[in-house]
C-alpha positions as YAML, in Angstrom:
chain: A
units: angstrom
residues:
- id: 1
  name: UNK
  ca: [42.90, -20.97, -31.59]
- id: 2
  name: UNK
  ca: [43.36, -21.81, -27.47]
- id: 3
  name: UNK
  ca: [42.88, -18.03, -27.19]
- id: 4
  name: UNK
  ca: [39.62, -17.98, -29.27]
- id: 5
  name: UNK
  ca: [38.57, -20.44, -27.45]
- id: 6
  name: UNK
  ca: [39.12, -18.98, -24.02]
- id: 7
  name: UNK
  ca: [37.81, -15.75, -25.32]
- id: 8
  name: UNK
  ca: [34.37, -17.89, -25.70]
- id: 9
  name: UNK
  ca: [34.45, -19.48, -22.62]
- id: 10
  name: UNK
  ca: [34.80, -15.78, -20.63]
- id: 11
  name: UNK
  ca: [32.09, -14.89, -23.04]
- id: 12
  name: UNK
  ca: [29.68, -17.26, -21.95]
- id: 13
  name: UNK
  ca: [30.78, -17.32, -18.21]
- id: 14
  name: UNK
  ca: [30.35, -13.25, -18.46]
- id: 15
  name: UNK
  ca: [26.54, -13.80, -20.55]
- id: 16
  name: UNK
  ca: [25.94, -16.33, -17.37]
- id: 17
  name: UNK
  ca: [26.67, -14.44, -14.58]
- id: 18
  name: UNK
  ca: [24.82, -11.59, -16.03]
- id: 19
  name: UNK
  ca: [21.50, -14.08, -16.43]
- id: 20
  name: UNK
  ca: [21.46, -14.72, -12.83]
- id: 21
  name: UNK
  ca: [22.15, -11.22, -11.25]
- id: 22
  name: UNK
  ca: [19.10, -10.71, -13.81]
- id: 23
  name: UNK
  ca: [17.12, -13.48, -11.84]
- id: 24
  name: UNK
  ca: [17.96, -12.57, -8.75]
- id: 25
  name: UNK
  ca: [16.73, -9.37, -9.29]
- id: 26
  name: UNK
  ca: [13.32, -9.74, -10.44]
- id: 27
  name: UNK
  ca: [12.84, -12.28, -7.27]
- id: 28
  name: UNK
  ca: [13.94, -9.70, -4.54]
- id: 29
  name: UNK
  ca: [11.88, -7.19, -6.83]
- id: 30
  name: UNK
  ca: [8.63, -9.25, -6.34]
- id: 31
  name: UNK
  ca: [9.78, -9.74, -2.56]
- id: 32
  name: UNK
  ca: [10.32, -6.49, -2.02]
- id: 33
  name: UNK
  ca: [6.93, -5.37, -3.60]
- id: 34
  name: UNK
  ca: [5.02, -8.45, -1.37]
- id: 35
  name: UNK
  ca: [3.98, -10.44, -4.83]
- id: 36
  name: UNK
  ca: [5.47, -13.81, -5.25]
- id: 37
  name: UNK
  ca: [6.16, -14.83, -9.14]
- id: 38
  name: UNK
  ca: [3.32, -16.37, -9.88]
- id: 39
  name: UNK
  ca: [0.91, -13.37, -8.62]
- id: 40
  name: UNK
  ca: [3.93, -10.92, -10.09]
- id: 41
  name: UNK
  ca: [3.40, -12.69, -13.98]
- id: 42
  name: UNK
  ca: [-0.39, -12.81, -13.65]
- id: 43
  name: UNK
  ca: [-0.84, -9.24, -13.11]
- id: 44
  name: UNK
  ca: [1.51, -8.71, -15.73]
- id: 45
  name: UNK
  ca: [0.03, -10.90, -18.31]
- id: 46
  name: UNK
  ca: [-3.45, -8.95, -17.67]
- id: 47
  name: UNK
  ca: [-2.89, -5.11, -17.48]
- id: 48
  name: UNK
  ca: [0.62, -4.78, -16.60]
- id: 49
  name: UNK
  ca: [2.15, -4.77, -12.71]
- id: 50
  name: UNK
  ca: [0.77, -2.44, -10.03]
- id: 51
  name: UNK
  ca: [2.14, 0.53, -9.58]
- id: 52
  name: UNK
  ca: [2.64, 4.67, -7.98]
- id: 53
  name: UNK
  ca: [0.87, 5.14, -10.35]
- id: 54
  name: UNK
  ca: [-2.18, 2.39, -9.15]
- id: 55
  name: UNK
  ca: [-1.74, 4.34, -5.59]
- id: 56
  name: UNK
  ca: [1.18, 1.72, -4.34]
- id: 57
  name: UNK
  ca: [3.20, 2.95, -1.36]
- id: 58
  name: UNK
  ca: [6.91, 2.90, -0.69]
- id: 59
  name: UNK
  ca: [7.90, 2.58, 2.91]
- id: 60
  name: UNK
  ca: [7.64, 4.93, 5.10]
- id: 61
  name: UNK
  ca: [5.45, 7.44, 3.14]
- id: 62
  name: UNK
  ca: [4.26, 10.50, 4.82]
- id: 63
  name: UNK
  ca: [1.33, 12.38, 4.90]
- id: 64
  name: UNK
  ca: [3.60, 15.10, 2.95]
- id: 65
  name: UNK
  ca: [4.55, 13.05, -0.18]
- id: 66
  name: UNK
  ca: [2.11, 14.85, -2.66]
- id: 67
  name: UNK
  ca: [4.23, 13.38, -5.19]
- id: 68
  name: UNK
  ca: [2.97, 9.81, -4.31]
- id: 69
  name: UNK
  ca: [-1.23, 9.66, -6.31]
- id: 70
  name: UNK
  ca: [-1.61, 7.61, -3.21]
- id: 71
  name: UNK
  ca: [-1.27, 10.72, -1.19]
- id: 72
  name: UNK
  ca: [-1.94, 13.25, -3.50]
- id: 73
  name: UNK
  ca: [-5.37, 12.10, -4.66]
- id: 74
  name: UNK
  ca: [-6.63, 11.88, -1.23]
- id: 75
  name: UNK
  ca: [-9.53, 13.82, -0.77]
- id: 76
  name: UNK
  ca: [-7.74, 17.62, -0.07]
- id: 77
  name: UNK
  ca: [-9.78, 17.69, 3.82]
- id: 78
  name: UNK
  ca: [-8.54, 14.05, 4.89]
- id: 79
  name: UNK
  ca: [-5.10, 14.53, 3.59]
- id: 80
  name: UNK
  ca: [-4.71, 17.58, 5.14]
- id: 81
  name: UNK
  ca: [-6.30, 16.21, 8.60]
- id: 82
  name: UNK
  ca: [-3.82, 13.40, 8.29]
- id: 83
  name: UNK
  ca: [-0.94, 15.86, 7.79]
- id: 84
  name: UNK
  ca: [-1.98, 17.83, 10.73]
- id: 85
  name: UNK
  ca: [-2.27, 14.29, 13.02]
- id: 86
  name: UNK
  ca: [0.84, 13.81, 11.64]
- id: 87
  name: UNK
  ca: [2.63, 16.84, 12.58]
- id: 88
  name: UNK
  ca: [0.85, 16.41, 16.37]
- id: 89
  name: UNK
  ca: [2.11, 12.75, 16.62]
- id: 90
  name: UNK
  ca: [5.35, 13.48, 15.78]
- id: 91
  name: UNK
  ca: [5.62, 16.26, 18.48]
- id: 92
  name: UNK
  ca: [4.41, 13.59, 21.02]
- id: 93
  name: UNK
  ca: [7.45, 11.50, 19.56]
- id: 94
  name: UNK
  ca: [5.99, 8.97, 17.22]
- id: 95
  name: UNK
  ca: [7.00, 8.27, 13.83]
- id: 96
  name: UNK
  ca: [3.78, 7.64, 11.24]
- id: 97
  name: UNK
  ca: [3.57, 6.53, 7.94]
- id: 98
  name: UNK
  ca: [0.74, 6.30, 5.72]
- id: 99
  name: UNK
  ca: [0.94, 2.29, 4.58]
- id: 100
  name: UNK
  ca: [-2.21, 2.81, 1.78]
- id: 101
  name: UNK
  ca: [-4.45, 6.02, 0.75]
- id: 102
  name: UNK
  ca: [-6.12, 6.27, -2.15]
- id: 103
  name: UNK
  ca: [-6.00, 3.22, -4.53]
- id: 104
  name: UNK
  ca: [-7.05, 2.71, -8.29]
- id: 105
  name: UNK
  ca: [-9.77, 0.02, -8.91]
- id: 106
  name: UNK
  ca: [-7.07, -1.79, -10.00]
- id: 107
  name: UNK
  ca: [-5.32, -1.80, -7.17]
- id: 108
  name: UNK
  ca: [-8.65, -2.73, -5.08]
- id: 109
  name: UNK
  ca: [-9.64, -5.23, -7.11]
- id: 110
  name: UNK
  ca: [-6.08, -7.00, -7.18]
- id: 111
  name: UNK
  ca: [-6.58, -7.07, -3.00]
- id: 112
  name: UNK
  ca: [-10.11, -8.61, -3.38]
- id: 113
  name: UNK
  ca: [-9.09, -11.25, -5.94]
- id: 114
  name: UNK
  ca: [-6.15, -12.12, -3.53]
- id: 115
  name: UNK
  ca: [-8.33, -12.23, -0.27]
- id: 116
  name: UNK
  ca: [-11.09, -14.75, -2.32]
- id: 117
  name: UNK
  ca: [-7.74, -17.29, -2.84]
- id: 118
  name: UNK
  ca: [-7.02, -16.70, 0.47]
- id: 119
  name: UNK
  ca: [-10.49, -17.31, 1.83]
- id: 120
  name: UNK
  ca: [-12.00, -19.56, -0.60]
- id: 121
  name: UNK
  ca: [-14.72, -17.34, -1.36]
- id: 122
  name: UNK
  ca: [-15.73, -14.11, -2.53]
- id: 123
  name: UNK
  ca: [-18.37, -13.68, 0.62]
- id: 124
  name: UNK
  ca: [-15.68, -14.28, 3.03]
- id: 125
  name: UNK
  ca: [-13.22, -12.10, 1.21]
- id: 126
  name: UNK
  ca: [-15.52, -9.44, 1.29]
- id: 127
  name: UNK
  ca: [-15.34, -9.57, 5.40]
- id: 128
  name: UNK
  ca: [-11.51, -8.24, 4.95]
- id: 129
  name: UNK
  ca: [-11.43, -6.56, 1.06]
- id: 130
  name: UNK
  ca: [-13.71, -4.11, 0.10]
- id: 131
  name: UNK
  ca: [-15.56, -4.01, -4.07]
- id: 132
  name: UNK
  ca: [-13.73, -1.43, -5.98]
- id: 133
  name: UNK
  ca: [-17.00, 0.03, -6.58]
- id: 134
  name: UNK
  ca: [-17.55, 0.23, -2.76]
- id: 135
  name: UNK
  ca: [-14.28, 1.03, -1.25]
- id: 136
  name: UNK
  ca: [-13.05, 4.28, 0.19]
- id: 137
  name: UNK
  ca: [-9.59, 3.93, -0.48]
- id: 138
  name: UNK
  ca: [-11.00, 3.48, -4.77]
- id: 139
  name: UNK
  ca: [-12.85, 7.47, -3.71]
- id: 140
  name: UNK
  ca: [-10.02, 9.16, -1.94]
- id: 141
  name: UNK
  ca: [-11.90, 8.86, 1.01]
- id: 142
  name: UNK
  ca: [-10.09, 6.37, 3.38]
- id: 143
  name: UNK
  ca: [-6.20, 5.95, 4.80]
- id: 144
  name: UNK
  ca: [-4.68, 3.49, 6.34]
- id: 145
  name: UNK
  ca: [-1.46, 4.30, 9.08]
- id: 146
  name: UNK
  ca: [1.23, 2.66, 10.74]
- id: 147
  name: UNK
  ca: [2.77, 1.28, 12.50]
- id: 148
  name: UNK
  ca: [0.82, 0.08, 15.63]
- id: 149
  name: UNK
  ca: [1.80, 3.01, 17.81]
- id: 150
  name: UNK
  ca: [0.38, 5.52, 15.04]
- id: 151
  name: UNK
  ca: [-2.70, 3.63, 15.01]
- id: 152
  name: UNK
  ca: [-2.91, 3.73, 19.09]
- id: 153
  name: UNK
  ca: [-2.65, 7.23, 18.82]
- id: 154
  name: UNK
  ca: [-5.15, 8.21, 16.35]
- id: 155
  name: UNK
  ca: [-7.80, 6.00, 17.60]
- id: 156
  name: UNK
  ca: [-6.83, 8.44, 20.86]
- id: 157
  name: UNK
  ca: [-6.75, 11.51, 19.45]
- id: 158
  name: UNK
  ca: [-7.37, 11.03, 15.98]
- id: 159
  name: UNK
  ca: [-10.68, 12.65, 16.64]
- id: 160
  name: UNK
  ca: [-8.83, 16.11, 17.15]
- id: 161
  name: UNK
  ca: [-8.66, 16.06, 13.58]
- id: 162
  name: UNK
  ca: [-11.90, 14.35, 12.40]
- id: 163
  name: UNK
  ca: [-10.05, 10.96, 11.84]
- id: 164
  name: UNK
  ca: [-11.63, 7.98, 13.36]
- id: 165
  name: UNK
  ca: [-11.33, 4.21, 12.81]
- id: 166
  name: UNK
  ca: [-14.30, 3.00, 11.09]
- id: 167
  name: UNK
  ca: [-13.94, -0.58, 10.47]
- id: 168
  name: UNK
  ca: [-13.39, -2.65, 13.72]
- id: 169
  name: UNK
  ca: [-11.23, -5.31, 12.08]
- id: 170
  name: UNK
  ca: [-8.61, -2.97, 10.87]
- id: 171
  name: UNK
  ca: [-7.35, -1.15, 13.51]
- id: 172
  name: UNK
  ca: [-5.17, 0.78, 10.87]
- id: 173
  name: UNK
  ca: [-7.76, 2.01, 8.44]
- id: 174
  name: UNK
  ca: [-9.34, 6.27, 9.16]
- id: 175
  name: UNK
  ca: [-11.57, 8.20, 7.85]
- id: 176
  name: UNK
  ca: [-12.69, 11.71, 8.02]
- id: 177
  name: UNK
  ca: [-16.03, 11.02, 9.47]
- id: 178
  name: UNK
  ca: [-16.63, 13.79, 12.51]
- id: 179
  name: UNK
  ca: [-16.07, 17.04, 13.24]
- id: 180
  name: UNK
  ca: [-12.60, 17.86, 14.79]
- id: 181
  name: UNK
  ca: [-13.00, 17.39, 18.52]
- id: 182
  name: UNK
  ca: [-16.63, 15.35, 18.62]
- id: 183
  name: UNK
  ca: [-16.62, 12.19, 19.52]
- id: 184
  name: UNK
  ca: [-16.14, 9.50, 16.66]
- id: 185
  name: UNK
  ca: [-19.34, 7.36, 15.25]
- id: 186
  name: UNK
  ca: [-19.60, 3.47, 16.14]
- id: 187
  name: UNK
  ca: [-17.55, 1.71, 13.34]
- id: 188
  name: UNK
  ca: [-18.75, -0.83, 11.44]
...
């Protein structure tokens, strides 16, 4: 009987331990990923969580990880311009990582809906989160690098490759929008 009972109480002990390292994991899951639990179940609950899939990054992604649809579903003549500035930078000793390329509508629309909370409105929002219907990351057609020193550089040289920053308020977000070696258009 007093070993039953101990049996149980292990049991139990065991079934909650195992409850929390389960906790604890989905919290430094949703850390790690940047959503807190409330924005984590709410995706959930609609269409399921973001994912590689949706175009989310992992650290330190390179211009090289094809495997990634955020890379690989670049448009072919950006991603390879980015590879190429990538190759360059490297050589010049500076370490570049692509932090978002192309994203699903999904994806896009998830960062507008979380700038209008932030913001308070859906005008304002728009200043800093493009429509899914309008952006260039939803067409393949926009990157965004860091870390700072990667960005310094290609707003340098980035026009050696065609890459230029086009939107003055994100000094981290190119696009292929000249010819390699002409001088990059005003940005927007």
């Amino acid at each position: 009987m007093l070993t039953d009972h101990l049996t149980s109480e292990r049991l139990l002990t065991a079934l909650a331990g195992l409850a929390v390292v389960a906790l604890t994991v989905s919290a430094c899951t949703a850390a790690v990923s940047g959503q807190d639990q409330s924005t984590s179940s709410n995706t959930a609950t609609k269409s399921g969580p973001l994912s590689a899939a949706d175009g989310v990054l992992p650290d330190h992604t390179s211009a090289y990880d094809t495997n990634l649809p955020g890379v690989a579903k670049l448009g072919p003549d950006l991603r390879k311009a980015v590879q190429r500035a990538e190759t360059a930078m490297k050589a010049d000793g500076i370490s570049m990582q692509v932090t978002s390329g192309w994203r699903s509508k999904k994806y896009q629309k998830e960062l507008l809906d979380k700038a209008i909370r932030k913001y308070g409105s859906r005008k304002k929002a728009l200043e800093y989160a493009a429509d899914p219907d309008k952006s260039h990351h939803v067409t393949g057609h926009a990157v965004d690098i860091g870390p700072t020193a990667a960005d310094d550089w290609l707003i340098r040289r980035g026009n050696r490759f065609g890459l230029c920053q086009t939107l003055s308020k994100e000094r981290w977000h190119f696009e292929l929008v000249t010819t390699p070696g002409a001088p990059c258009p005003a940005m927007s």
